[in-house]
N, C-alpha and C positions, 0 to 999 in steps of 0.2 A: 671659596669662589663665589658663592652666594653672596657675600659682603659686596666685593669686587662688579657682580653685577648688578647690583642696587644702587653703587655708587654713580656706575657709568650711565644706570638710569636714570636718575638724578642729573648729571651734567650734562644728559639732552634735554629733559627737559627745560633747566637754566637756561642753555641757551637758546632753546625756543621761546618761552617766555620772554626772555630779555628783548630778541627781537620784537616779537609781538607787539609787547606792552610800548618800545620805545617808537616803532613804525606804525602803527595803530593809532597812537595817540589818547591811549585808555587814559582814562582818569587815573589820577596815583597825587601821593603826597610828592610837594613842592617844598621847597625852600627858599629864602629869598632871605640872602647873607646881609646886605644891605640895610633890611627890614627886621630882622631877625625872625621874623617868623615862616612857619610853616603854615601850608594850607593844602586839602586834596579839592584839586582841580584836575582836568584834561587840557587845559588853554595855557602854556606857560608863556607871561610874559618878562618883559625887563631882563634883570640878570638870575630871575629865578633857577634852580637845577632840578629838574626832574630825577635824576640820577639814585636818589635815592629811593623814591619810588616805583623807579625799574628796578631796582637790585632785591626791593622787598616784593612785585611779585616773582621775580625770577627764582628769588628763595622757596618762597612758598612753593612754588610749584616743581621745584629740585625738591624736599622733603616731602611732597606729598608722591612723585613720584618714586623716590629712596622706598617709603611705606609703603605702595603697594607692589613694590617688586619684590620686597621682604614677605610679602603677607598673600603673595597668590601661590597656588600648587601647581600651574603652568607649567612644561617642559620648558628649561631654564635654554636662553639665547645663548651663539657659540659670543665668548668674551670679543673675538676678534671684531665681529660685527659689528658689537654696540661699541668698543674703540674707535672703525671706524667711523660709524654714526657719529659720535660723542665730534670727532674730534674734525668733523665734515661742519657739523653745525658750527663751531667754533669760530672756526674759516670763516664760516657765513655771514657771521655777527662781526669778526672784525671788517672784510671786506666791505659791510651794508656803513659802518661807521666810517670807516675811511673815505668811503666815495661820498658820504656826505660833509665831512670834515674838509676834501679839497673839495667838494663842486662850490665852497665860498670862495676859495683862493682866489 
């Protein structure tokens, strides 16, 4: 069950960073297909894709969370909760993209 709850702390944190970092407009590596190169900015222009640089800090901060849920001696959360958490945020992240996906339509 310990696994179980490190993992589901992990996939809140992803999806909080994913937000963040993509609504924020934090700096992160760019790509720009086109060009072929990569570069870390916060300004994306042309047809560059940040995407990858939200997934890498989304990552990062899913395994640093993973690690410290492993690594504290805290009374462990009931599973259900960080389910629901996990899978609240989730929602959050596709809803925040989709309304931006149609507010261009």
């Amino acid at each position: 069950m310990r696994s179980v709850r490190a993992a589901l702390s992990a996939v809140c944190a992803f999806a909080v960073a994913y937000l963040v970092a993509g609504s924020l407009r934090l700096p992160t590596f760019a790509y720009d297909p086109i060009a072929h190169a990569a570069s870390f900015t916060a300004d994306v222009r042309g047809v560059s894709m940040r995407y990858y640089g939200d997934l890498a800090w989304a990552c990062a901060a899913g395994s640093c969370a993973a690690a410290v849920s492993l690594g504290t001696r805290r009374p462990a959360r009931p599973v259900g909760a960080l389910t629901g958490a996990a899978l609240s945020l989730i929602a959050l992240d596709v809803v925040f993209y989709l309304s931006r996906l149609f507010a261009r339509v």
